[in-house]
C-alpha positions in Angstrom: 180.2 78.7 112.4 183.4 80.3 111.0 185.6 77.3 113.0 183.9 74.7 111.0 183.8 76.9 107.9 187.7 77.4 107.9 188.0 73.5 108.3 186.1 72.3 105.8 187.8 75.1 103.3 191.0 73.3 104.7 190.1 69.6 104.2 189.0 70.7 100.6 192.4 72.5 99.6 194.9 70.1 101.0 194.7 67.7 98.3 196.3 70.6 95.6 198.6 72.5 97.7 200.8 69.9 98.5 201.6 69.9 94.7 203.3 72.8 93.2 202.8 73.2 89.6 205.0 73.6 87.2 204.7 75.9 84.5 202.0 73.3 82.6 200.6 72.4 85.6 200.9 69.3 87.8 203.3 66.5 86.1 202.4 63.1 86.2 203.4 61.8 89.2 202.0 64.6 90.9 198.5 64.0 89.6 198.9 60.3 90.5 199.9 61.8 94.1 196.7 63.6 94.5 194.9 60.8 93.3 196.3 58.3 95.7 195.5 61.2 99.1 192.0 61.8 97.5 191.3 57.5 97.3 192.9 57.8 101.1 190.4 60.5 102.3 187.4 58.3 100.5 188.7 54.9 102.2 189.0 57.3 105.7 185.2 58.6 105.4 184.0 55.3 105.0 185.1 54.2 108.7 183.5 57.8 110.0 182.0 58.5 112.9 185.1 56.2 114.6 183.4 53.8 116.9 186.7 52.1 118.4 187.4 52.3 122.4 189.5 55.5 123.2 192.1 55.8 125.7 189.1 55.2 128.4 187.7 51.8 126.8 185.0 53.9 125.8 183.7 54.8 122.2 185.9 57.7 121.0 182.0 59.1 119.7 179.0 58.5 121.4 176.3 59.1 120.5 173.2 60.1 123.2 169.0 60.5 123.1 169.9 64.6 122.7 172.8 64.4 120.3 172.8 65.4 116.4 174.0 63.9 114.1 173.8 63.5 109.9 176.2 62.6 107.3 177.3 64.4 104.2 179.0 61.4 102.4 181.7 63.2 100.2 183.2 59.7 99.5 182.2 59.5 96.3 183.5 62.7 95.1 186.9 62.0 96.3 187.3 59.0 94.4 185.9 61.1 91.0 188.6 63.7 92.0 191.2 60.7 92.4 190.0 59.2 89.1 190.4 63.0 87.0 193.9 63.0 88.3 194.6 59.4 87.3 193.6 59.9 83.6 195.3 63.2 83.7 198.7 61.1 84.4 197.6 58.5 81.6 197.6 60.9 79.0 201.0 62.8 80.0 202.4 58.9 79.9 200.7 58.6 76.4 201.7 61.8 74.8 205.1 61.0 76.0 205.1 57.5 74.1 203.5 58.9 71.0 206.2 61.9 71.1 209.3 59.9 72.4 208.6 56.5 71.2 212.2 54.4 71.2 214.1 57.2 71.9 216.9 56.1 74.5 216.5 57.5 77.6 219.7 59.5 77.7 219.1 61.3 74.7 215.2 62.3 76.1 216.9 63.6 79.4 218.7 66.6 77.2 217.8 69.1 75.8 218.6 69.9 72.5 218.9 73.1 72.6 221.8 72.1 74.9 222.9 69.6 73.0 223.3 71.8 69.9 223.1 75.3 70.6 225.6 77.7 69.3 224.3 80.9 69.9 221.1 83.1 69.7 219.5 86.3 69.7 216.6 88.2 70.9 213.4 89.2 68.4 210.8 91.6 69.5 208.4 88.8 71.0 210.6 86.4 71.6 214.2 84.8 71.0 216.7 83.1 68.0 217.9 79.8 68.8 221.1 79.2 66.5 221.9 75.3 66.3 224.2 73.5 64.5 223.3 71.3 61.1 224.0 68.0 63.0 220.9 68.6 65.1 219.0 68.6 61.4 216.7 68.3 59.9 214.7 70.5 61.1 211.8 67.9 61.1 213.7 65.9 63.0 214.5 68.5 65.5 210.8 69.5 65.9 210.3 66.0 66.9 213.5 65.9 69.7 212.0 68.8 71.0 208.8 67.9 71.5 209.7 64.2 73.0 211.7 66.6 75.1 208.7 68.5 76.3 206.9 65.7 77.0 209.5 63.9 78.9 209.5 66.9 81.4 205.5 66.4 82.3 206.2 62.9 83.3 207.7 64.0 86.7 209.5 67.0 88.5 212.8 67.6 86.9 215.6 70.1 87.5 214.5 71.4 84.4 213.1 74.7 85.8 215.3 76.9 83.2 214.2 75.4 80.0 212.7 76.7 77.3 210.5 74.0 76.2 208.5 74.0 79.5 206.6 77.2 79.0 203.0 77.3 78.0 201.6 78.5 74.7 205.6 78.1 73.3 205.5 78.6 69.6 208.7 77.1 67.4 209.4 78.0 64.1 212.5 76.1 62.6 214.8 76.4 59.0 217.9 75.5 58.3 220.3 74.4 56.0 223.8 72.2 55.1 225.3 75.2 57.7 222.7 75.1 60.2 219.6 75.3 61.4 218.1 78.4 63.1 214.8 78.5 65.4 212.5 81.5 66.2 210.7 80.7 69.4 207.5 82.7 71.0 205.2 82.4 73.5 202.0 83.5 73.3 201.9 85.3 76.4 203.6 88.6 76.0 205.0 88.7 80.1 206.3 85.4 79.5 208.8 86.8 76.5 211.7 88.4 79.5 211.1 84.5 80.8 211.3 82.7 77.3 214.4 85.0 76.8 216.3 84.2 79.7 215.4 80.4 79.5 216.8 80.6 76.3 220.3 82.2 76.8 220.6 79.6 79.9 220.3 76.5 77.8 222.5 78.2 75.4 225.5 79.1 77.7 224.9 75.1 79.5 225.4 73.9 75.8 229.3 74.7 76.1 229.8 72.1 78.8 227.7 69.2 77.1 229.2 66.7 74.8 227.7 67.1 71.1 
């Protein structure tokens, strides 16, 4: 029985591990990925046992008076599991429109902690992200960074060293006429030496992109 056992644990995992997560978890077109392999497994079940002629001319399955046979139809589950993943992918889409709204495109794409970043430090549980005042107010930061965030769910950037994409990120932001200064956390303490290094990345990138 172990064969069969191992195969069917098989068949069951290869719908996930052909998507790596990213920090968040599967982006959008990754969950619309899975969904379209899970609706190809259902739509493959539902011509199972395969009647045509093999290489012979013969039924590639035949069935005799002595042979057993039964069906576990698992169609139906695949196409829940293909539905789950579709919705997940509608909602990244919608809290990217809600977030983002008209933003152009080009400005979405970058970060702006890159955009604006001037320097930084690092706190106990986290890091200081110094920006300057054009990137103001800090309102309207919040917002850039968020449509930011949500831009990187909708599909697998080369965004791996940002910031923004870590889970449970907490952003506290003040500033002035001189600049605006952000205290970021996460709210898993082994993610802080991750956080930290994210940070001084986007920060040293922001000297080679046009404010």
């Amino acid at each position: 029985m172990r064969p069969v056992l191992l195969s069917l644990l098989a068949a069951c995992a290869s719908s996930t591990i052909a998507e790596k997560p990213g920090p968040r978890g599967l982006r959008a077109d990754q969950h619309l990925n899975v969904a379209s392999r899970e609706d190809g497994r259902a739509d493959e079940l539902t011509r199972w046992p395969d009647t045509r002629p093999g290489p012979d001319g013969m039924p590639a399955l035949q069935l005799t008076a002595s042979a057993w046979f039964g069906t576990w139809d698992t169609v139906a589950e695949h196409h829940r599991l293909a539905q789950i993943h579709r919705s997940a992918a509608g909602a990244i889409q919608s809290e990217y429109e809600e977030a983002c709204r008209d933003t152009p495109a080009e400005k979405v794409m970058v970060s702006p902690l890159q955009r604006w970043g001037i320097g930084g430090s690092d706190t106990e549980n986290g890091t200081i992200v110094l920006l300057t005042a054009e990137a103001g107010p800090p309102e309207r930061l919040l917002e850039a960074m968020r449509c930011h965030r949500a831009w990187m769910m909708l599909q697998r950037t080369d965004m791996d060293d940002c910031p923004l994409d870590l889970p449970g990120l907490k952003v506290h932001a003040r500033g002035d006429a001189d600049g605006i200064e952000l205290t970021m956390t996460v709210v898993d303490a082994k993610l802080v030496p991750e956080l930290r290094r994210r940070a001084a990345h986007d920060l040293e990138a922001s000297h080679h992109t046009a404010h």
